[in-house]
N, C-alpha and C positions, 0 to 999 in steps of 0.2 A: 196593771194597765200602763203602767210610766217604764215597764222593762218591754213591754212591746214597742213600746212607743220607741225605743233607744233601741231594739234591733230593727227594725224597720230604717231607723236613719241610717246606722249603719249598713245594714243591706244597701238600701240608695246612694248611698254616698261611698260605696266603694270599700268600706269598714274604715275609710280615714275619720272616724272622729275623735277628736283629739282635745281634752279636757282645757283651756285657759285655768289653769295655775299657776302660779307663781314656778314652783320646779317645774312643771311640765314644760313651760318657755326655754327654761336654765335647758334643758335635758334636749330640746330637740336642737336649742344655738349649737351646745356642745358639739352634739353627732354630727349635724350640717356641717361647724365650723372645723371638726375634727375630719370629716371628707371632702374638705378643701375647698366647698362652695363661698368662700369668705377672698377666694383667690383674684377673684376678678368681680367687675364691676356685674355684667350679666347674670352671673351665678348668684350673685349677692343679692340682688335684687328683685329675681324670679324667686330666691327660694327661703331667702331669709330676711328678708325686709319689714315682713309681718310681724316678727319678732320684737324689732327693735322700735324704739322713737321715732319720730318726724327727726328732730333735732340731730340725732345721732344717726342718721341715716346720710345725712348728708354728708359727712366724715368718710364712709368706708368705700366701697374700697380704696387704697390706694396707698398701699402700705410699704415703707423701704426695708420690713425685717419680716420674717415669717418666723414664727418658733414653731420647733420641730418637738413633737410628743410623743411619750409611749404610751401614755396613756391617763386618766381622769375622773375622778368622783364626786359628784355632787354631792353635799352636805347639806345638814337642816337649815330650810332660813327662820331669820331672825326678822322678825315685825318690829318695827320702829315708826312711831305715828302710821303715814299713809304711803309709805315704803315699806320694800320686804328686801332684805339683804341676802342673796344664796352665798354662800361660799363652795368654790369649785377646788379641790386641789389635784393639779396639774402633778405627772412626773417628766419634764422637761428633759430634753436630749441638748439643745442647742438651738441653737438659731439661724438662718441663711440671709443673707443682706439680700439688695437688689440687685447685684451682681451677679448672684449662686454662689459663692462661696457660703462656704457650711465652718461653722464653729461650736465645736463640740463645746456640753458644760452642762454637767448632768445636776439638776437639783428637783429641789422638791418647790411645789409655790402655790398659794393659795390668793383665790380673784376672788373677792366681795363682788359678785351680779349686783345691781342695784336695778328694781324694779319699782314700775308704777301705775295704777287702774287707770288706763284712759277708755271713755264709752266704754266699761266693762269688758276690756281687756285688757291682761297683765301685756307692759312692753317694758324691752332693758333699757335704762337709759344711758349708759356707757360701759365702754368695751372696747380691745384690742385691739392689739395685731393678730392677724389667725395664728390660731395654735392646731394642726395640721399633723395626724397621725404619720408616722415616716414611713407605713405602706403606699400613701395617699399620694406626698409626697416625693418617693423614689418613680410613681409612675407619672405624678404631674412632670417632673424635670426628661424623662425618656419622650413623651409627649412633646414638650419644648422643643427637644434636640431636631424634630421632625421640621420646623421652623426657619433653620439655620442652615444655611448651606457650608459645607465643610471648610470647603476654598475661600470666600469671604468674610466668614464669622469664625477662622478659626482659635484664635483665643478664647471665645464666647462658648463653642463648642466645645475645648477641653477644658473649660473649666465645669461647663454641667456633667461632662464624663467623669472627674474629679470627684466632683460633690454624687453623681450618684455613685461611684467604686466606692467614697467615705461612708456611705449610709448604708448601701448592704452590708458594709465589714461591720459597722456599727449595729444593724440587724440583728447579723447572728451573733455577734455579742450579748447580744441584750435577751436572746431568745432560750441563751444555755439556762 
């Protein structure tokens, strides 16, 4: 009866139903924040605000550094009292200022999530600068470019050309 019950919601509901656990929050921040919706104030709060704190909501967007990722694996969390701690480990490329200039610096880094039950739902309660896949990222900055008029913006202009030539060559680097 209870497995009817759970495809019927899903039927109705488009199949989005989407468990509140502790990873499962870890797991959809990531993807969101790893396709760039972390980039702007809009994106942030249409798609990922559910996620996160009142508190820690009020913080984001509005960040002077983006890190740039190849990619990321969530780990088991760890329950402590009436917290659950995920650990994520990132494989980091670099970073981009608010500028667009790109600085390469390739490591490894692991983010402790800190989560916590509010009305029976898991929310994070602090977090980042986005960390933003560098497919995600070479089309947000091409995007950009469309913004800028060549003639007026053009230091601004060669420099997101810059940063994106640095990330494709970095690309296929990273893809041998």
């Amino acid at each position: 009866m209870i497995l009817k019950i759970l495809i019927i919601f899903c039927i109705f509901s488009g199949g989005a139903f989407v468990p509140n656990t502790p990873k499962s929050i870890v797991d959809q921040y990531c993807k969101m924040d790893s396709l760039g919706y972390a980039l702007s104030s809009d994106t942030f709060k249409k798609n990922m605000i559910h996620l996160v704190t009142e508190k820690s909501a009020n913080i984001a967007p509005g960040w002077d550094v983006i890190t740039i990722i190849k990619d990321y694996k969530i780990g088991k969390q760890i329950t402590k009292k009436q917290k659950v701690f995920i650990p994520v480990r990132y494989h980091l490329l670099g970073v981009m200022d608010g500028n667009r200039h790109f600085e390469y610096k390739e490591e490894s880094k692991v983010i402790n999530y800190e989560l916590i039950l509010i009305k029976d739902e898991w929310k994070i309660t602090k977090f980042s600068e986005p960390k933003v896949a560098i497919d995600t990222i070479i089309n947000y900055l091409k995007n950009r470019l469309n913004s800028f008029s060549e003639d007026k913006d053009k230091e601004q202009v060669q420099t997101i050309k810059n940063t994106i030539n640095d990330l494709n060559q970095l690309k296929i680097k990273i893809e041998k």
